[in-house]
N, C-alpha and C positions, 0 to 999 in steps of 0.2 A: 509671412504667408498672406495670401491677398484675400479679401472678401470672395464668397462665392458667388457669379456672376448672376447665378438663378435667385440670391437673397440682392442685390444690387438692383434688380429688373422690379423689386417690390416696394424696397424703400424710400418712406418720404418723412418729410419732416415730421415731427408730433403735434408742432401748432399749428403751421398752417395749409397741411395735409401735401403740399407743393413735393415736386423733383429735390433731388440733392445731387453734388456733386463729387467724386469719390476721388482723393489724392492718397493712393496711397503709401508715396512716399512721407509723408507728412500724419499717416495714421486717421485721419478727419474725415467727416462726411459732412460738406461745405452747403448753406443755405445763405446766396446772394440775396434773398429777400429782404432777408431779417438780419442780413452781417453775422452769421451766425454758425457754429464749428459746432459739430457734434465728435468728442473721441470715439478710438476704436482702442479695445483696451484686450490685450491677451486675444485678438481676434473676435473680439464681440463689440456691434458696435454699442455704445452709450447714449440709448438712444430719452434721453429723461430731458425734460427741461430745465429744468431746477441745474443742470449739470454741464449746460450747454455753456458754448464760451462768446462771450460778446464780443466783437469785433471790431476795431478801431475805422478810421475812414481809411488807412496808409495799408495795412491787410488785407481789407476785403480789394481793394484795388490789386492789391497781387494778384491774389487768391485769382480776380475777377480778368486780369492781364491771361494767369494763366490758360484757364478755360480757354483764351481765346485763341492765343497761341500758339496750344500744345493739343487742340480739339478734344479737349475732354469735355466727354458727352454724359447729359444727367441719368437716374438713374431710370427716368423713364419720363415718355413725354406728356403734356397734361393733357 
């Protein structure tokens, strides 16, 4: 089940307040800034830091190919 578009249009990182971006074939809400994956667990996302995943440089380059790619757009503009 996908995120609901109206909680999408709200969410932002927890540290440094920024856009995210939402893959959700991959479950994730992706922060380019910080190389940094937030899960989405049972449909909620995981939004903690403490819990977040750090990102290698070979990742966020996907991750960051994708976006560009496949025009996924964040969850809202700054």
């Amino acid at each position: 089940m996908a995120l609901d578009p109206r909680l999408l249009e709200i969410l932002a990182c927890p540290e440094d307040k920024g856009p995210l971006y939402y893959f959700e074939d991959e479950s994730i809400l992706y922060n380019p800034r910080l190389s940094r994956s937030y899960s989405i667990r049972d449909d909620i996302p995981v939004m903690l830091i403490d819990e977040a995943n750090a990102l290698d440089a070979e990742e966020t380059a996907r991750l960051d190919t994708r976006i560009s790619s496949e025009g996924i757009e964040a969850t809202f503009a700054p």
